[in-house]
C-alpha positions in Angstrom: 10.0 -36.8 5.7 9.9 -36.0 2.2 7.3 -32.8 0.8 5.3 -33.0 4.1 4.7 -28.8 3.5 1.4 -26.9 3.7 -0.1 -26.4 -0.2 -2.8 -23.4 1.3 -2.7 -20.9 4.1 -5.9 -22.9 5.1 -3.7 -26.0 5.7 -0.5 -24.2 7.5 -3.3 -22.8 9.9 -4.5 -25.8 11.0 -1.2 -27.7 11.0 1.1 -24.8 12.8 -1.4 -22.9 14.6 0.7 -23.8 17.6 4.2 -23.8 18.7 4.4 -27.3 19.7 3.2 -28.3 16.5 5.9 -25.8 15.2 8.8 -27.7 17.1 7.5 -31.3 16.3 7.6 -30.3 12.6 11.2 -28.7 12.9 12.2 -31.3 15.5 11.4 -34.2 12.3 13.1 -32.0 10.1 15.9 -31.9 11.5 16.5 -35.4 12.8 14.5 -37.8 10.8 16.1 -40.7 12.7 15.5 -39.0 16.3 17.6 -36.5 18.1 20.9 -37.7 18.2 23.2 -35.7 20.8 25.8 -33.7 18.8 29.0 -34.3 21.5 28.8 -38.1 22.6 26.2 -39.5 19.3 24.0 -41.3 21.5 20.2 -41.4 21.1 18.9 -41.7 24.9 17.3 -38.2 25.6 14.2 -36.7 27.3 12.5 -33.7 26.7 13.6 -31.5 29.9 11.2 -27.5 28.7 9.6 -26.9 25.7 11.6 -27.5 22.5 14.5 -28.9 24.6 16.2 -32.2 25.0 18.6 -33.6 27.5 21.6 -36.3 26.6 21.0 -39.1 29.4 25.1 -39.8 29.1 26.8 -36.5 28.8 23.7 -34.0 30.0 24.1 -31.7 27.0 20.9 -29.6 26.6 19.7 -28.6 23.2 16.5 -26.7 21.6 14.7 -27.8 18.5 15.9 -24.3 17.3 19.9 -24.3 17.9 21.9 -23.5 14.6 18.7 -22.7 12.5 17.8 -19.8 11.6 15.1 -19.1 14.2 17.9 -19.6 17.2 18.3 -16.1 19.2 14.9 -14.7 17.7 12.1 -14.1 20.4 9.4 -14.3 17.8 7.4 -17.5 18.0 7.9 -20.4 15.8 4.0 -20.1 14.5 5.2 -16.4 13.3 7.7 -18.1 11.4 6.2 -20.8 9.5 4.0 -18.3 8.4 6.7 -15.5 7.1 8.6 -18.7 5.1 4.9 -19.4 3.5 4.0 -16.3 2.9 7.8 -15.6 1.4 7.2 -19.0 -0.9 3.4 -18.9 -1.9 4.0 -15.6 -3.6 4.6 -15.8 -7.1 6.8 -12.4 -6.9 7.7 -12.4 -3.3 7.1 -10.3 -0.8 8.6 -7.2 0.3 9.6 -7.1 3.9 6.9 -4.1 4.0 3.9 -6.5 3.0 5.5 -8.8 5.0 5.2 -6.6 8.1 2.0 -5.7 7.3 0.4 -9.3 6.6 2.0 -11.0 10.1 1.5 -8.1 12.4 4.8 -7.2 12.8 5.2 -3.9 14.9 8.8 -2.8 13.3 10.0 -2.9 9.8 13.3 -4.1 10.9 12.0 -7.4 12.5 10.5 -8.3 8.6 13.1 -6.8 7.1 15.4 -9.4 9.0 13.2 -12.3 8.6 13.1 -11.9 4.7 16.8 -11.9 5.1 17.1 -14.8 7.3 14.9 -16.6 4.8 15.9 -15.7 1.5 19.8 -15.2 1.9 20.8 -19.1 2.3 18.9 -19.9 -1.2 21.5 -17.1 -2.9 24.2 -18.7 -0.5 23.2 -22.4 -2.0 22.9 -21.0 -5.7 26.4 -19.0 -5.0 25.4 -15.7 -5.9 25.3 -12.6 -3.5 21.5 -11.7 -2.8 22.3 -8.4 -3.4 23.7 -9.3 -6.9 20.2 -10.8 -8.0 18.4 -8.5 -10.3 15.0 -9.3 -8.6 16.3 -7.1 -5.6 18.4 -4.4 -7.3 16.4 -1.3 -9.1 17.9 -0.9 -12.7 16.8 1.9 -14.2 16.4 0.5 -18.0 18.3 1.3 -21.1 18.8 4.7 -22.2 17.0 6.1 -19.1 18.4 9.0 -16.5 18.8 7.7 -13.0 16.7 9.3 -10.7 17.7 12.5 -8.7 19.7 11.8 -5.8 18.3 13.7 -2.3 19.5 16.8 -2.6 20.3 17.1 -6.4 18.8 19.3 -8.5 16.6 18.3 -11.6 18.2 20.3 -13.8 16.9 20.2 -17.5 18.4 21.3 -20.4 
């Protein structure tokens, strides 16, 4: 498929304004060649619901979304595609905050997890711990105090 990606949020909008167009994109990402079913290998399949293909010689049933990162989530794919662009358009990132607040979100915890889900497998390809990074731990600079914990005094001498 090659770099087939969105360049503006202008562009993502009128590519993946719907999940169909969501699924076709993931669906050619995933199998450039056409679905291929994972138990018997063979390529004769229909599409059975949305996002979902059936094997014509062993009847397994799989969705465009199985093993990814979006399998078990009950956000829609269109939600999605526009967390991953808004997490790789930004020249600093995103928080999971601004996150939240730029897609709508209703809970922290939902774009908390999403940055996650997104981010995590590029520390897991570089083979570094996301946690390790520097971009997402707070050092407190040379030669300076750390902050007060909650319930520490500031004492000063």
């Amino acid at each position: 498929m090659g770099e087939d990606f969105p360049r503006t949020l202008l562009e993502l909008e009128r590519r993946f304004s719907a999940e169909d167009a969501c699924a076709e994109y993931l669906a050619a990402l995933r199998w450039p060649d056409g679905w291929v079913c994972p138990r018997c290998a063979r390529v004769d399949a229909w599409s059975v619901r949305r996002n979902r293909w059936l094997c014509d010689h062993c009847r397994y049933e799989m969705s465009v979304t199985a093993g990814t990162i979006f399998q078990d989530s009950h956000l829609p794919l269109t939600i999605w595609f526009r967390a991953m662009w808004q997490i790789t358009s930004q020249k600093n990132g995103i928080s999971a905050l601004g996150l939240q607040r730029v897609l709508g979100l209703g809970s922290y915890k939902t774009a908390w997890a999403m940055l996650i889900s997104c981010v995590g497998p590029w520390f897991a390809l570089a083979g570094t711990s996301w946690m390790a990074s520097s971009r997402w731990t707070r050092p407190t600079g040379a030669g300076r105090k750390r902050a007060p914990l909650a319930g520490e005094r500031n004492s000063r001498p």
